[in-house]
Steps between C-alpha positions, in 0.01 A plus 500: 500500500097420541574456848616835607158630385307532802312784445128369493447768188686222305154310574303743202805403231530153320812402724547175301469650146803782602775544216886648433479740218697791369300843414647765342835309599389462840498238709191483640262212683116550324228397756169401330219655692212219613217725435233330287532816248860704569447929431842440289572426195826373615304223696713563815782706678865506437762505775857668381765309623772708505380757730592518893074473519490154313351312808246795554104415452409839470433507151286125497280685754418783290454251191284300779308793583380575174416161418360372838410818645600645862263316716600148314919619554433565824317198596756264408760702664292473791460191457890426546427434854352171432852375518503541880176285530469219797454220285113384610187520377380738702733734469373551145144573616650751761588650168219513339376879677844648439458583093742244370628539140225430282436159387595570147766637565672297740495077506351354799737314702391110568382667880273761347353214300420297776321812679313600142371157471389477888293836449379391163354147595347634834335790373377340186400167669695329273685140582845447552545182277432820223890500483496182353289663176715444195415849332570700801827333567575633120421803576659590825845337362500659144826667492600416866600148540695594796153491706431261777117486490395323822302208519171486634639341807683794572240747389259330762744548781583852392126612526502331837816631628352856397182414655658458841718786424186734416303347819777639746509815334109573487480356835753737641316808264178371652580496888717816484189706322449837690168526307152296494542166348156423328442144448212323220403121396328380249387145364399394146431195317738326246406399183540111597297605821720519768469741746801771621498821760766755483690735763603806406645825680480840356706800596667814414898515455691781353219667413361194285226267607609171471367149568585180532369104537605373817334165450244291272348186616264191340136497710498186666224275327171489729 
């Protein structure tokens, strides 16, 4: 019967923890609701089963609603569209502007984990054999053991593969600019004395000035 519920609403109730019971000698279907702290005292919703509505989720939406609150309902039922997803990496960082269901709310699929981790160990500088910690491990498969976490093999040619991906597109942003691009460099000293410049280009785009590196070399030793 689990598998006729489609409806990604079914997403906010404890699926797995659904039982048979008769109220008020009624056959019903009780549906305990997966907020942290449910508004009922009941715990969850009932669904009558011997009414021509007994498939209907209009009345776990309104249970959903007060528990979750609209914006959090209508996320994951936005976020039903995930099931028509390409597959790829990169199709969940094409995502990522498009207000996806909440991250709460909604489990990340083994794609978006690949593109969360790709974001997170570029922009923090962090390495990729960081996968291989024990405690984070624990922590990102608590309660999912269904997750493929990727090794740091694959992480490295996921932040390559959306390197190349990025170049194109910047590239393409870059040469089709109707505006002034403005262009900067700047060198600086490492800690353990080498030497690097930097290449950036500045401009404005939809109203937003934005800039990015287009390159970073060593300073050849003299």
């Amino acid at each position: 019967l689990k598998k006729t519920w489609r409806s990604p609403i079914y997403a906010l109730f404890k699926i797995d923890q659904v039982s048979v019971e008769y109220h008020n000698g009624c056959l019903a279907h009780f549906f305990p609701c997966g907020a942290r702290k449910c508004k009922f005292a009941a715990g969850g919703i009932r669904r009558y089963q011997d009414t021509l509505d007994k498939l209907t989720t209009a009345n776990l939406k309104q249970h959903a609603i007060s528990c979750w609150g609209q914006e959090a309902v209508d996320a994951v039922i936005g976020g039903d569209k995930a099931k028509e997803r390409s597959g790829s990496v990169f199709a969940a960082f094409a995502q990522k502007g498009q207000q996806p269901a909440h991250h709460t709310h909604r489990a990340h699929t083994n794609d978006d984990i690949r593109a969360n981790l790709v974001c997170w160990l570029t922009e923090n500088n962090r390495p990729t054999n960081i996968i291989n910690d024990r405690a984070l491990r624990d922590l990102l498969l608590a309660g999912r053991p269904s997750i493929d976490l990727p090794s740091r093999f694959t992480i490295s040619r996921d932040i390559r593969s959306s390197f190349l991906k990025c170049q194109d597109c910047i590239g393409k942003l870059l040469q089709e600019h109707p505006g002034r691009l403005h262009f900067a460099t700047d060198a600086w000293t490492s800690p353990n004395h080498w030497a690097f410049i930097a290449w950036t280009v500045h401009l404005e785009h939809g109203g937003q000035m934005i800039c990015f590196l287009l390159d970073m070399i060593e300073v050849a030793k003299v």
